[in-house]
N, C-alpha and C positions, 0 to 999 in steps of 0.2 A: 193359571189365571181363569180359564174358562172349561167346564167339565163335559165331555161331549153329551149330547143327549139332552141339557140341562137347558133352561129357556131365561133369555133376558132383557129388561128392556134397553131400547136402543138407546136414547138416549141417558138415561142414568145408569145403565151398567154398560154399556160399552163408548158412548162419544163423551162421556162426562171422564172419562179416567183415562181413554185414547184420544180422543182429541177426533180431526176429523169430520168432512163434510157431513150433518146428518140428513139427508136426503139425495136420493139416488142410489145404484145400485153397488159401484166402486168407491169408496171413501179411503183418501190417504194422507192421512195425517202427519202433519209435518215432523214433530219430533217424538215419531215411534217406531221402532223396527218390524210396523203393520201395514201392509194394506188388508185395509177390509172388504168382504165382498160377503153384500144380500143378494139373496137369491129367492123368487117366490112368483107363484101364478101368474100374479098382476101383469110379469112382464112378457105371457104370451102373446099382450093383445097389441104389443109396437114389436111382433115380431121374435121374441126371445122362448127358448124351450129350454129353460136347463134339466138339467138330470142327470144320473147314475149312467154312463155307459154299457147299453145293452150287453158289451161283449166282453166288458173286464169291470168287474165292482169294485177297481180300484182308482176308476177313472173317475171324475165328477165332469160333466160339459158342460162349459159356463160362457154364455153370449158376453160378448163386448158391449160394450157402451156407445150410444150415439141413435137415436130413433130415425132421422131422414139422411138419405142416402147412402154411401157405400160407409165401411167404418174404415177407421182410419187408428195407425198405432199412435195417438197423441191421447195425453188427459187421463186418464184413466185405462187404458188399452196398455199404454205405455206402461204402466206402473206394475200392471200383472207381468207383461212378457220380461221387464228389468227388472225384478224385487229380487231376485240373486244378486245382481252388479249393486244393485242399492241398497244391499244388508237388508234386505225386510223382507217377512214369513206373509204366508196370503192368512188371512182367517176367517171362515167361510160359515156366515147364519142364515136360516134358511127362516122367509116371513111365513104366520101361520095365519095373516088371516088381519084384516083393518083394523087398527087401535089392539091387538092382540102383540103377546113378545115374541120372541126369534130364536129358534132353536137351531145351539153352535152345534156344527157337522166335522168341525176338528182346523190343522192342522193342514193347508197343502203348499203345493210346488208347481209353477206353471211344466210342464215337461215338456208341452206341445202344443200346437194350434192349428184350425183348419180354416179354409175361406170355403165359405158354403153361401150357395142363390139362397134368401130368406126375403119374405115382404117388412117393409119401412112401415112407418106411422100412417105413410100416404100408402098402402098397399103397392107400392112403387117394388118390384124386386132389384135387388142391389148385393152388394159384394158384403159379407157378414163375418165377422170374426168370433171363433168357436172356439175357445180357451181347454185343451185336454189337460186339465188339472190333477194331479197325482196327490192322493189323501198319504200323509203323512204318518207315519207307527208313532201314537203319542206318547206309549211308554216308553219309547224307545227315546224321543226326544227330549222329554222330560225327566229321566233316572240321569242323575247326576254321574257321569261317564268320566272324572277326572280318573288318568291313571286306565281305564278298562275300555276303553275305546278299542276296538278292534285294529282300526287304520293304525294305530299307535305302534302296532309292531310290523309295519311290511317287512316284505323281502326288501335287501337293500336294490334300487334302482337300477335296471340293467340297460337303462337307455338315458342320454346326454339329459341336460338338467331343460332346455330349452326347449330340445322334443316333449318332455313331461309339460312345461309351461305351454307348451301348443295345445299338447289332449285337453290338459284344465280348464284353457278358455271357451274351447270347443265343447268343450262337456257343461262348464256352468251355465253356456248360454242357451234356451231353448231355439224351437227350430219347426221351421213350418213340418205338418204330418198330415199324409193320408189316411194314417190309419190309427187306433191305439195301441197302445205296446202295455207290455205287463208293467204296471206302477212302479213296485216298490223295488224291483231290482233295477230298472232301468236307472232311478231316481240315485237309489243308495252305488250304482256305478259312476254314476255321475261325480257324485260327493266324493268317491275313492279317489277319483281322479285329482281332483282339488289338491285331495290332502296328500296325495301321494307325493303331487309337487311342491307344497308350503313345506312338509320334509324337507326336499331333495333341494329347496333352493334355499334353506339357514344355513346348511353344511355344518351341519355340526352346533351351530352355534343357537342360544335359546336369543327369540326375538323380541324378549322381555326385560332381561338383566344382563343382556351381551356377553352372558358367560359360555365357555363350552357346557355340553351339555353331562350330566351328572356320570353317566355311566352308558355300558356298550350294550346294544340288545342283544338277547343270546341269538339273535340269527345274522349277527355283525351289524355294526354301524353305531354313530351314536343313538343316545335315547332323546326325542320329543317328543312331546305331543300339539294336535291340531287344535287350535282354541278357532273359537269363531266370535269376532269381538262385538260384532251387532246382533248375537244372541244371548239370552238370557239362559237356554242350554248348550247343548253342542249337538244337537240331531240334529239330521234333514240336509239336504244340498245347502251350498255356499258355491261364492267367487274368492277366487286368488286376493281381488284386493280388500278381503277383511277374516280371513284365516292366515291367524298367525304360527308358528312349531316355538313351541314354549318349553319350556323344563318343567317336571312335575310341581316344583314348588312356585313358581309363578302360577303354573295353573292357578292352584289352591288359591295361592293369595289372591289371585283374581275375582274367583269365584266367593272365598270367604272370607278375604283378608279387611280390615278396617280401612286399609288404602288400596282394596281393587278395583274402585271403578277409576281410579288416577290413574292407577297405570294402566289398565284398560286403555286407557286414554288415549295412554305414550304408547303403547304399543299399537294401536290404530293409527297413530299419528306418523312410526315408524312404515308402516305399512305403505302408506300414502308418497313414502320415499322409492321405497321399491317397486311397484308395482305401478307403472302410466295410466294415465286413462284411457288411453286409444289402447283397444286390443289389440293382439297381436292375429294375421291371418294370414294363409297361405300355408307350404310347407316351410318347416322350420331350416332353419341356416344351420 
C-alpha cells in the first residue's frame, strides 16, 4: 500500500483511502485494520521527542497523546498499546515540514512503553507515555507466506493447550519497560507464541471448513496453518482472538478465492466463539 521512503499527502493519499481523524498525531480509523501515527518536530514544543532509539535502530520512540497534564491510556494512547487485541497494524509517517507530505517509515508493533517526567503545553512536568515501537521486516510481512510460514511446521506442543493459551495472551499483550529490548526477535517471539497456540487449540481440525486437517507434518501432528484474519498479509505479531489454524486450501481461498473475504468472515466470526473477551491472567489451571 505504502512504499517506505516514499512521501504522501495526508489527506488524499492516506485519510481519503483510510479514513480516520486528519488532524493530530494518532488517527484511528474506524473501519481499517490501521492505526496511524505522525510523527514530526512540531511536536517537541507541547513536550514530545520522537525518534530512533539511541541504543537499538530497531526501536522508533513515540510520545503519546494529550498536551496538559499526566497522559493517560484512553483515545489514542489506547489504540497504540491495544492494536494487537484489535486486529490493527500501527503505520507510522513522519511530517517534513508545513503544507509539505509525510514520509512512511514502514510497518510497526507497540512491544513496549515507558512513563518518563516530560513538560506539558503549560511547561507543567507531568507523567508522559513513551511508546517503544518495534519497526516491522516489510518484506517479510508483505511476501505472500501461504504454505511457507515457518510457524506452520512446529514441533508438536510439549505443554497442555491452556498453558500455550496463557504464554499467547501474555505475549500479544505489550507491557510497561525500562528499558529497549532487541525488536525484531522479541516481536517475531511474541507472534510464535500466538501461532504456536491457534495450532494447538484447532486439534487437528481447520477453523475454516471444520474439516480434519489434510495431512500429517513430517515432525508429527496434523497440518495448519496460522491466518491472521484482520490482515491483509500474515507478518508481524497478532492476538489469539483473530488468528485462526486453517488448511492450506482455505488459506488460499481466503487469500485469492472469489469468496475469501466471506469466509474470512465466518472464520472471524468463528473466532469470536472461542476466544472471550476477558483475557485470561494468572497461572494457568
Amino acid at each position: 500500500m505504502y512504499v517506505i521512503g516514499n512521501t504522501y499527502n495526508r489527506v488524499r493519499d492516506i485519510h481519503e483511502k483510510l479514513g480516520g481523524q486528519r488532524y493530530g498525531g494518532i488517527s484511528t480509523p474506524t473501519n481499517s485494520p490501521y492505526v496511524i501515527l505522525f510523527t514530526g518536530e512540531a511536536g517537541e514544543a507541547y513536550g514530545y521527542a520522537d525518534g530512533w532509539d539511541s541504543t537499538n535502530s530497531g526501536i522508533f520512540r513515540y510520545t503519546g497523546e494529550g498536551q496538559l497534564g499526566p497522559m493517560t491510556f484512553t483515545g489514542g494512547n489506547k489504540a497504540i498499546r491495544d492494536h494487537a487485541a484489535d486486529g490493527k497494524d500501527l503505520l507510522l509517517f513522519q511530517a517534513l515540514g508545513k503544507s509539505k507530505p509525510y514520509r512512511y517509515l514502514g510497518r510497526f508493533a507497540c512491544q513496549d512503553w515507558e512513563i518518563v517526567q516530560a513538560p506539558d503545553r503549560e511547561n507543567n512536568t507531568r507523567d508522559a507515555i513513551v511508546f517503544l515501537l518495534a519497526k516491522l521486516d516489510e518484506e517479510r510481512a508483505d511476501k505472500d507466506i501461504v504454505g511457507k510460514a515457518p510457524s506452520a511446521e512446529p514441533e508438536p506442543p510439549a505443554t497442555s493447550v491452556s498453558e500455550l493459551r496463557r504464554q499467547a495472551y501474555l505475549a500479544a499483550a505489550p507491557r510497561a519497560s525500562g528499558r529497549s529490548v532487541r525488536a525484531e526477535k522479541t516481536v517475531y517471539q511474541r507472534a510464535d507464541a500466538v501461532r504456536r497456540y491457534v495450532l494447538a487449540r484447532a486439534k487437528g481440525i481447520c477453523e475454516g471448513c471444520r474439516n480434519p486437517a489434510p495431512f500429517d507434518r513430517k515432525s508429527g501432528g496434523p497440518y495448519l496453518e496460522p491466518h491472521h484474519t484482520r490482515r491483509v498479509s500474515d507478518g508481524g505479531p497478532d492476538h489469539p482472538r483473530w488468528v485462526a489454524a486453517v488448511c492450506p486450501n482455505c488459506h488460499s481461498r481466503i487469500h485469492f478465492g472469489a469468496d475469501g473475504l466471506e469466509l474470512n468472515k465466518r472464520v472471524e466470526g468463528y473466532l469470536g466463539t472461542v476466544e472471550p473477551v476477558e483475557e485470561p491472567t494468572g497461572p494457568s489451571s
